[in-house]
C-alpha positions as CSV (number, residue, x, y, z in Angstrom):
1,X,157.0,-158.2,-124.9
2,X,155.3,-158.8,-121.5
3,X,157.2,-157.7,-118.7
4,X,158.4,-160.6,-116.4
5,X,157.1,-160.9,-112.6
6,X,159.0,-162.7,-110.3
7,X,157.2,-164.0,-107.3
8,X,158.2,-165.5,-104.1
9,X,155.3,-167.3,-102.3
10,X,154.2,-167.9,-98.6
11,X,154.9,-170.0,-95.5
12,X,154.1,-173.5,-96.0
13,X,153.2,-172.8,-99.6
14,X,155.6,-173.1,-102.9
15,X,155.6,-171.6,-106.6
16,X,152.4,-173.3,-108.2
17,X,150.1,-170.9,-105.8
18,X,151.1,-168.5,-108.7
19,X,149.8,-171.0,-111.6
20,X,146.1,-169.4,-111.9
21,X,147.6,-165.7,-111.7
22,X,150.1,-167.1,-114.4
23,X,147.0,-168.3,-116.5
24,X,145.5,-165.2,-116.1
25,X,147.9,-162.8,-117.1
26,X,149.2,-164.2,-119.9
27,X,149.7,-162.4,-122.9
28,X,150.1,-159.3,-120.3
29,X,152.8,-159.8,-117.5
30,X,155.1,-163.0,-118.0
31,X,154.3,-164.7,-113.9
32,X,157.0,-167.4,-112.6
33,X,157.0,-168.3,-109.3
34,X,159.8,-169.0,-107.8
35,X,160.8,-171.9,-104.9
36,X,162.2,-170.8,-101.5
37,X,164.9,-173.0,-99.9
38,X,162.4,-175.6,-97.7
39,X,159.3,-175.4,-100.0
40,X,158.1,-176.6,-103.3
41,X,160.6,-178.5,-105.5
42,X,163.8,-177.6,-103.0
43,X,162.1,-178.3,-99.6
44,X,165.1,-180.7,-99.2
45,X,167.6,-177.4,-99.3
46,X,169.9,-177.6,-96.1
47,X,169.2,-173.8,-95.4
48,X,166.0,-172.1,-95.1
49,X,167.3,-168.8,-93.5
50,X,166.1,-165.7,-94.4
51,X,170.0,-164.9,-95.2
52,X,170.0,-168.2,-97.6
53,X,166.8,-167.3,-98.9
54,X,167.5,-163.9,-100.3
55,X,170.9,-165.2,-101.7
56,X,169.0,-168.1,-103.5
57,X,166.3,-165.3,-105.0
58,X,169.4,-163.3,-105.9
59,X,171.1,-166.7,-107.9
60,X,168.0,-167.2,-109.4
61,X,167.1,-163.7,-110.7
62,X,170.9,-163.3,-112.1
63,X,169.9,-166.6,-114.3
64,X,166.8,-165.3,-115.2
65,X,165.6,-161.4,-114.9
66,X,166.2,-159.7,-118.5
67,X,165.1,-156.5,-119.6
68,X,162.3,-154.9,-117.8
69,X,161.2,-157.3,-114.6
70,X,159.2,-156.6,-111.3
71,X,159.6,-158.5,-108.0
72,X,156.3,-159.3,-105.9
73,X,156.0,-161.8,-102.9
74,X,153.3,-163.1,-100.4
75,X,153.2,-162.7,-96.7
76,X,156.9,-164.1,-96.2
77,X,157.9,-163.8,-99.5
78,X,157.1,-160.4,-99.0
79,X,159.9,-159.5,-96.5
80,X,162.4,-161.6,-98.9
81,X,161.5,-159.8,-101.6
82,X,162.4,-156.3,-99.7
83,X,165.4,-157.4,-99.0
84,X,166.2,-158.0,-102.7
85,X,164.9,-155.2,-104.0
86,X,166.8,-153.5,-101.7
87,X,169.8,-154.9,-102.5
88,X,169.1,-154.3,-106.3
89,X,168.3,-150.5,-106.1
90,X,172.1,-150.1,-104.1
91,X,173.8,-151.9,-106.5
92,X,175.1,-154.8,-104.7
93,X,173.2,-157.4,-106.1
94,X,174.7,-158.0,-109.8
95,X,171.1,-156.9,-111.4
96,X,169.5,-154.3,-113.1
97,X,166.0,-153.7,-114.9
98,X,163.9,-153.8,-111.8
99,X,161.0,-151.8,-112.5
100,X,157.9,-152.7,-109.6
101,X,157.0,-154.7,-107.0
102,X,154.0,-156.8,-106.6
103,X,153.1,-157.5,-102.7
104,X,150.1,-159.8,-101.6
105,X,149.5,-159.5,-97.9
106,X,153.3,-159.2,-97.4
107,X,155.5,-159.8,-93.9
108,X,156.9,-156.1,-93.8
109,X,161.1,-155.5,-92.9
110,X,160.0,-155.1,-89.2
111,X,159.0,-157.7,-87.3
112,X,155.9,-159.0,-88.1
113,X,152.9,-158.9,-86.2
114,X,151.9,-162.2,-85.2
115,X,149.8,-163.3,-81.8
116,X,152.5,-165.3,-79.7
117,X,149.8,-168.0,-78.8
118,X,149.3,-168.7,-82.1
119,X,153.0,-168.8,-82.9
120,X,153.7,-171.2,-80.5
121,X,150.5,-173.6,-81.4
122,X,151.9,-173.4,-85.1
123,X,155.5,-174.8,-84.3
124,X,153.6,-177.2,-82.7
125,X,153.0,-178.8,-85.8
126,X,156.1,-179.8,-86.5
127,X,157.3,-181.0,-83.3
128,X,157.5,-184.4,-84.3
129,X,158.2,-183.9,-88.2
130,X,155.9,-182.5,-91.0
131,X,152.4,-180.9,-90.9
132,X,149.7,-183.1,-90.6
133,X,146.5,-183.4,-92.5
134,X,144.7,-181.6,-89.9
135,X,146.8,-179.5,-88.9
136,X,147.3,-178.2,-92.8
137,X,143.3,-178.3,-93.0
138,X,143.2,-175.9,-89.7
139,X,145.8,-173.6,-91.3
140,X,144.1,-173.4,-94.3
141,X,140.8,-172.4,-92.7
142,X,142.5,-169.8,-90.2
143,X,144.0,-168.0,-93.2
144,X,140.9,-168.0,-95.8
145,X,137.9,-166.1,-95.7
146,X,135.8,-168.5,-97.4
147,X,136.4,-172.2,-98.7
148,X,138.7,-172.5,-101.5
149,X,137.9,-174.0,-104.7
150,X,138.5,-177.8,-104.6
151,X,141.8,-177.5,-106.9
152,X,142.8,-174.5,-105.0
153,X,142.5,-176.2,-101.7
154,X,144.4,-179.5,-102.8
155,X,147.3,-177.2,-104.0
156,X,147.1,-175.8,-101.0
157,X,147.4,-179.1,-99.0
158,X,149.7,-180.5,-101.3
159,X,152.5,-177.9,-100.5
160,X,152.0,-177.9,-97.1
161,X,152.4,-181.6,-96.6
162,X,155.7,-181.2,-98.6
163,X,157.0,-178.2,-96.6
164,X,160.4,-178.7,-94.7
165,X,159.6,-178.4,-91.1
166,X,162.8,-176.8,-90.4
167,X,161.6,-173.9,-93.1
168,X,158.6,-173.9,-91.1
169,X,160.5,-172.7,-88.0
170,X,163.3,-171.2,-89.6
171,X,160.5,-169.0,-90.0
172,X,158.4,-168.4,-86.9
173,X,161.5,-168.3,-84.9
174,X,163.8,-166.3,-86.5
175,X,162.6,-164.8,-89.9
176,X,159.3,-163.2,-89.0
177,X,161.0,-162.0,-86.1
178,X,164.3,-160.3,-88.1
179,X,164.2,-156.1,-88.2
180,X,165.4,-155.8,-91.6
181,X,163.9,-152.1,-91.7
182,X,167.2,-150.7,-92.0
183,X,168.9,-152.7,-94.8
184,X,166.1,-152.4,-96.6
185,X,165.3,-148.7,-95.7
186,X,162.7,-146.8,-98.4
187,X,162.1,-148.4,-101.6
188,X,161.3,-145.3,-104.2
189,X,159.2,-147.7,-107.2
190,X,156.1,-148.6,-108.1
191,X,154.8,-150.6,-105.8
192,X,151.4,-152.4,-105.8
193,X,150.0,-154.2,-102.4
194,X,147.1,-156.4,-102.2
195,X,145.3,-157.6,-99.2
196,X,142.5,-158.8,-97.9
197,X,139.8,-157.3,-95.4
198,X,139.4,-160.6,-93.6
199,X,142.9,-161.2,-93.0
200,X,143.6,-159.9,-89.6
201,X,147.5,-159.1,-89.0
202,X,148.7,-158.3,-92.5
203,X,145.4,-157.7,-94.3
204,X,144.1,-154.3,-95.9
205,X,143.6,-152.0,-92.3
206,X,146.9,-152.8,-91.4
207,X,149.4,-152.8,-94.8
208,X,149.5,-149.0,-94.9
209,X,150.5,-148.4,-91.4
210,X,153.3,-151.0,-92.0
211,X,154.7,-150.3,-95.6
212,X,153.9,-146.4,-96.0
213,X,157.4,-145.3,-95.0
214,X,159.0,-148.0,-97.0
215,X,156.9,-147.8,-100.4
216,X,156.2,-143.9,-100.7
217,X,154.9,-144.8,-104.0
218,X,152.8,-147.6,-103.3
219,X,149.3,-148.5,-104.4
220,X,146.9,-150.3,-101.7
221,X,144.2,-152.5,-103.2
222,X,141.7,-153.9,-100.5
223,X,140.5,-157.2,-101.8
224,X,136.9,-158.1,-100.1
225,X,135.8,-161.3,-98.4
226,X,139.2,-162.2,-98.7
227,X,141.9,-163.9,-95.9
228,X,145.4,-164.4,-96.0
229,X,146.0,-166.5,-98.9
230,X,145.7,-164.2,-102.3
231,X,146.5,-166.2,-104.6
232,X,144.4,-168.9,-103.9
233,X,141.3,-167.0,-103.2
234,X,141.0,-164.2,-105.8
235,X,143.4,-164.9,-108.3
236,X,140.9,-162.9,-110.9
237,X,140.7,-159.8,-108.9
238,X,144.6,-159.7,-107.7
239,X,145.1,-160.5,-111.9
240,X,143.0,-157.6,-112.8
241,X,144.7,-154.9,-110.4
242,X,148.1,-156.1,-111.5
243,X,147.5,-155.7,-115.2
244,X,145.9,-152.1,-114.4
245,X,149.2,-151.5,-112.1
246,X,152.1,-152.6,-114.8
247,X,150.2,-151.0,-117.3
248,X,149.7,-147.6,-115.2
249,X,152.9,-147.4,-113.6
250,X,155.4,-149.7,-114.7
251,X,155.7,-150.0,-118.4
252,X,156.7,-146.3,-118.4
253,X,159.5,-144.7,-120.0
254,X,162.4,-146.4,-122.2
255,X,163.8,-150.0,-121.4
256,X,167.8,-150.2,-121.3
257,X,169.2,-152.6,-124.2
258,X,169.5,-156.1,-123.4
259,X,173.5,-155.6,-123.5
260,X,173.7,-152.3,-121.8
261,X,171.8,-153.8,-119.0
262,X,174.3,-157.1,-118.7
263,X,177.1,-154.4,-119.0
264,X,175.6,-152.7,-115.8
265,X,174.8,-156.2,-113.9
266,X,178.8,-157.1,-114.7
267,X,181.9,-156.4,-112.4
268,X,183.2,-153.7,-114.6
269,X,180.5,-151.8,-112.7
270,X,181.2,-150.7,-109.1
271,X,178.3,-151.2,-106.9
272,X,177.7,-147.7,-105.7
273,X,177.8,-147.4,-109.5
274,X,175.3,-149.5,-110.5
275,X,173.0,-148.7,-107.8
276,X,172.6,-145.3,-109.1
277,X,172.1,-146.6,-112.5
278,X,169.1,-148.4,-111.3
279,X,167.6,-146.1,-109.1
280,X,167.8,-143.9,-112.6
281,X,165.7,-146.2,-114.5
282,X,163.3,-146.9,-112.4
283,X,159.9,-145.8,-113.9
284,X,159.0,-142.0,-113.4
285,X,155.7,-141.5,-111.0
286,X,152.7,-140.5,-113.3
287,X,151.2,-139.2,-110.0
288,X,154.4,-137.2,-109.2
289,X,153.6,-134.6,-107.1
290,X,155.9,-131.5,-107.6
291,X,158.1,-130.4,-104.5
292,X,159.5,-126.8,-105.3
293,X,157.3,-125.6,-108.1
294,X,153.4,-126.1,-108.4
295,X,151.5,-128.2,-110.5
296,X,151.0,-125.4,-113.0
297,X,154.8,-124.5,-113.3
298,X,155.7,-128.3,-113.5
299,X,153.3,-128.1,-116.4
300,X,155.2,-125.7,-118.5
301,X,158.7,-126.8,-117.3
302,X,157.3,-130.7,-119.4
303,X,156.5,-128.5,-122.4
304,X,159.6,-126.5,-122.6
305,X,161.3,-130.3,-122.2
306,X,159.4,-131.5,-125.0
307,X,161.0,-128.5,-127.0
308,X,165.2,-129.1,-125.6
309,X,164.6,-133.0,-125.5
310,X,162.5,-134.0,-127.9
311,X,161.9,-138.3,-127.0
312,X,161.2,-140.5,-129.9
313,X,159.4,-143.3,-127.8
314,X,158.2,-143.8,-124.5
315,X,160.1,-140.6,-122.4
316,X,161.6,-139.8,-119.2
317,X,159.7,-137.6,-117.7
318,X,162.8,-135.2,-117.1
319,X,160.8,-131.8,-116.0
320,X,159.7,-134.1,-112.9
321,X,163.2,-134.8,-112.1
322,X,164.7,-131.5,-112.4
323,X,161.6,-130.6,-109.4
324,X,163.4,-133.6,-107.6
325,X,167.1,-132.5,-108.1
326,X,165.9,-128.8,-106.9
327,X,164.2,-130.1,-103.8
328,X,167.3,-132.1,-102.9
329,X,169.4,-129.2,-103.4
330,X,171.7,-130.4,-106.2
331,X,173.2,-129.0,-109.3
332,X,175.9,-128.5,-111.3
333,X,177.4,-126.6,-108.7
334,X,176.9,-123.1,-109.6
335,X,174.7,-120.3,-110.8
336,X,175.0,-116.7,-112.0
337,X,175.3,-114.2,-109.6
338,X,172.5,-112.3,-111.0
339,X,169.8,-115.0,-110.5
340,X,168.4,-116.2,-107.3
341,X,169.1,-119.4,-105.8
342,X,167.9,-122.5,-108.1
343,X,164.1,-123.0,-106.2
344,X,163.5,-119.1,-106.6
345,X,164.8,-118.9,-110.1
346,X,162.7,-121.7,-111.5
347,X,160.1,-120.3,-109.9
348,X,160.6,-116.7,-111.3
349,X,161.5,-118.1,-114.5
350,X,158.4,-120.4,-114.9
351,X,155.7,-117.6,-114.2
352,X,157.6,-114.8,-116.0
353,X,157.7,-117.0,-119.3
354,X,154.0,-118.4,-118.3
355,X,152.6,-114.8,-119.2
356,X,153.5,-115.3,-123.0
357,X,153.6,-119.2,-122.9
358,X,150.8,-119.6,-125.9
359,X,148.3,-122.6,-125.7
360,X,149.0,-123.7,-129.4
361,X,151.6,-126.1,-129.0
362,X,153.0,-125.3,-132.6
363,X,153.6,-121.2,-131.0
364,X,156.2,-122.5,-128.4
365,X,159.1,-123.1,-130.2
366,X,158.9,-119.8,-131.2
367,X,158.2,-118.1,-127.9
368,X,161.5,-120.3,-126.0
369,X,164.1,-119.3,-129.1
370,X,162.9,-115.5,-128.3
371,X,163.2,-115.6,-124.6
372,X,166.4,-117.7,-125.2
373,X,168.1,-115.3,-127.6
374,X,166.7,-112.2,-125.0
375,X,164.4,-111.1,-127.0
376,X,161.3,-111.9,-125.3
377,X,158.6,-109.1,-124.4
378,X,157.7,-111.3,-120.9
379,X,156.7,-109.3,-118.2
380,X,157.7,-110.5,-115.1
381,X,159.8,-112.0,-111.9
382,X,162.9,-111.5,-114.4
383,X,163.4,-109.1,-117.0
384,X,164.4,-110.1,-120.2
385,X,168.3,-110.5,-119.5
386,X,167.8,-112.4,-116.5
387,X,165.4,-114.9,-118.0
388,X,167.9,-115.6,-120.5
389,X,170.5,-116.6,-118.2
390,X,167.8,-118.8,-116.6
391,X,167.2,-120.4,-119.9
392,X,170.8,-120.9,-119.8
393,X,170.5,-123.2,-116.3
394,X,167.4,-124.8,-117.5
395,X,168.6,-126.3,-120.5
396,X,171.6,-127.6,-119.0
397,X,169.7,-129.3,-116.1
398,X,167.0,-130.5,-118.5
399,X,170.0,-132.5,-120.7
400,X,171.8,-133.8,-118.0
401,X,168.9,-135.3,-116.4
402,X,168.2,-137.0,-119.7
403,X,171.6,-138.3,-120.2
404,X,171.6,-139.3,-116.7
405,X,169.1,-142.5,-117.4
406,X,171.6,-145.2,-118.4
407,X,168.8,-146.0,-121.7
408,X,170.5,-142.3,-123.1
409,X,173.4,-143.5,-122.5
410,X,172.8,-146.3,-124.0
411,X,171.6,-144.2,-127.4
412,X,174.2,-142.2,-127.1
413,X,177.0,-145.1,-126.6
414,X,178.7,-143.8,-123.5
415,X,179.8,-146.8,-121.6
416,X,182.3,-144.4,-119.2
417,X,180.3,-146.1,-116.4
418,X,182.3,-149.5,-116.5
419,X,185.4,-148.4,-115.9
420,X,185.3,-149.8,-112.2
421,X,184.9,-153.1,-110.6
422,X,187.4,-154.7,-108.7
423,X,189.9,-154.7,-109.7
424,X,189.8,-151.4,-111.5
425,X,189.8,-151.6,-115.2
426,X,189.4,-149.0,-117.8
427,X,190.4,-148.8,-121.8
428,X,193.1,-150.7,-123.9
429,X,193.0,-147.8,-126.4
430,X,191.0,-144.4,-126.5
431,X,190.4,-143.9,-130.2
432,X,187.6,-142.8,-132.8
433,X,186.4,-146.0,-134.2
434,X,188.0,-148.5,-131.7
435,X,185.8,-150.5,-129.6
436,X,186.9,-152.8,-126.8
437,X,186.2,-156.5,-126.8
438,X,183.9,-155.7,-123.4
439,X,181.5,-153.0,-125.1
440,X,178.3,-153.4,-126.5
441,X,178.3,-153.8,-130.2
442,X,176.2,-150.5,-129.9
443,X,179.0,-148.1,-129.5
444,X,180.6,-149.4,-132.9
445,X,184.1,-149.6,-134.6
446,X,186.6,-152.5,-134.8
447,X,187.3,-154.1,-131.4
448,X,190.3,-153.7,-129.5
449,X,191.2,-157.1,-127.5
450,X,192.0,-156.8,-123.9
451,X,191.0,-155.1,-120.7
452,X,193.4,-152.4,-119.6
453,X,195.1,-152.9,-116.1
């Protein structure tokens, strides 16, 4: 099933800028564009804040987003669609299954950079009510690099003469202008931006320098003789980089059940909660670059995973998150006194077992049961007994980190996680065989009516 990409569009512009990237990608990602308060089919909405507009994107996502979904906007839609995903990631939107982001020339959190003349010669335009032909014709032409193609341009046109001219300011004088840098803060997901080497403030030479601290993991695609409006202008190009994107980065890893995931979205979830239950799903970073151990000990800490957690399906890639969790300094709160701290003794551990570790893949069971059981003849950072206490830590951090992603505990039925909202609710009955009328049918057993107080 194609994974679903929500996209907000630009100033003066509406959902159908999306129709030829929805054309093109079908089969592959599922594209609907989506109307912003003062544009398309709703340019008659009341308010066209930026606060209205991300509670709108919100409203609509809770309708729609199911399963596995990615959020992507252009130039404006850009900023609104940080703010979302922001919101998403803590928890305090009621959603869950965000997996990407697809940005075309986007309006970062900060202000965005915009020449005050030009400002002020676009609100101009709407003095004395909507955009005029030549006004829209002049608009088009600053923002493209070369002439659209004929039904391109008429779209074009078409949504600007339609465009709210309150939107249009709301915009210019307040949105563009809004910090949102802090609410939105750093967004750790696959992230793919596109823009164009003609457009001047948000095109391809600036877009690092303005999203690098808030997309760590983002991907920047320079798209040639190309302005401002993406869509529009190479739809075949921006197609082809996002099918190379979801396919590289996003479609990674296993996809919570359709039930679990309205489970986590519902207000038997607190939002703190839920918040880390999405950060935990998002897809792993097939680039990840290890923090505490090298490459090569990252390496054999993934095949030692493959050997405590074998992963029917597509995995988590749980070595790299164990390298996370020891450069954050967490754990389980403990270690044995005759092991060094956690970043040393992975370290140890790693290049002491790496001296036996054999290159057929079918020796290595054999190899870990003898090191775990102390009878390995490794040579190394840690003798024998202290490498199987280390085995000891390892194992435990390599299952938890798998039964941290909600999809395991989804296989696994544990649904311990709703047991918060406001107000607080928890069981009716605690029982082998006896499920509550608010659990998925997963977990099994009779059901047990009512919500305990």
């Amino acid at each position: 099933m194609p994974v679903t990409l929500f996209l907000l569009h630009a100033l003066g512009s509406s959902a159908d800028e999306f129709s030829r990237l929805r054309d093109l990608l079908d089969g592959t990602v599922d594209v609907r564009g989506v109307d912003l308060p003062g544009f398309g089919e709703i340019a008659s909405a009341s308010d066209s804040s930026l606060d209205a507009t991300v509670e709108h994107v919100v409203h609509h996502l809770v309708r729609h987003a199911r399963g596995r979904w990615m959020l992507g906007g252009h130039s404006m839609g850009g900023k609104v669609a940080a703010l979302v995903a922001s919101r998403v990631l803590r928890g305090d939107a009621p959603l869950t299954g965000l997996a990407g982001m697809v940005l075309m020339a986007p309006s970062p959190p900060r202000p965005e950079p915009m020449d005050e003349e030009r400002r002020e010669r676009m609100l101009s335009w709407v003095a004395d009510g909507s955009l005029s032909d030549q006004d829209a014709e002049t608009f088009i032409d600053q923002n493209t690099a070369e002439p659209l193609a004929p039904a391109a341009h008429e779209r074009a046109l078409t949504d600007l003469r339609r465009t709210s001219p309150a939107a249009w300011r709301a915009w210019l004088e307040t949105g563009s202008r809004v910090d949102a840098s802090a609410e939105v803060g750093t967004l750790d997901l696959p992230v793919l931006v596109l823009a164009g080497t003609d457009d001047a403030d948000l095109g391809a030479a600036a877009q690092p320098e303005l999203l690098a601290s808030v997309y760590p993991r983002a991907r920047f695609v320079a798209l040639g003789d190309t302005g401002h409006m993406i869509p529009l202008e190479r739809a075949a190009e921006a197609a082809g980089a996002i099918a190379d994107f979801v396919a590289d980065e996003v479609v990674l890893g296993p996809v919570v059940p359709d039930d679990w995931a309205a489970l986590i979205a519902g207000d038997r979830v607190e939002a703190r909660v839920r918040g880390i239950l999405n950060r935990r799903a998002v897809p792993d970073d097939r680039g990840y670059a290890p923090v505490v151990l090298d490459l090569a000990q990252l390496t054999l800490l993934r095949e030692i995973a493959d050997l405590v957690v074998p992963q029917d399906g597509p995995a988590i890639d749980i070595a790299a998150r164990v390298d996370t969790q020891l450069a954050r300094g967490e754990g389980d709160g403990w270690r044995n006194a005759e092991l060094p701290p956690d970043p040393d003794a992975y370290r140890a551990g790693l290049d002491t077992l790496a001296r036996v570790w054999p290159t057929d893949p079918t020796k290595r069971a054999d190899v870990l049961r003898a090191a775990i059981e102390g009878t390995t003849d490794a040579d190394g950072p840690l003798d024998a007994a202290r490498l199987q206490l280390w085995l000891e830590d390892v194992r435990n951090d390599l299952v938890r980190q798998w039964l941290a992603h909600p999809a395991s505990m989804a296989l696994i039925g544990y649904d311990g996680f709703a047991t918060g909202g406001n107000p607080i609710r928890g069981y009716v009955e605690l029982r082998l065989g006896r499920r509550e009328d608010w659990e998925p049918v997963g977990v099994g057993g009779t059901v047990a009516e009512g919500d305990a107080a």
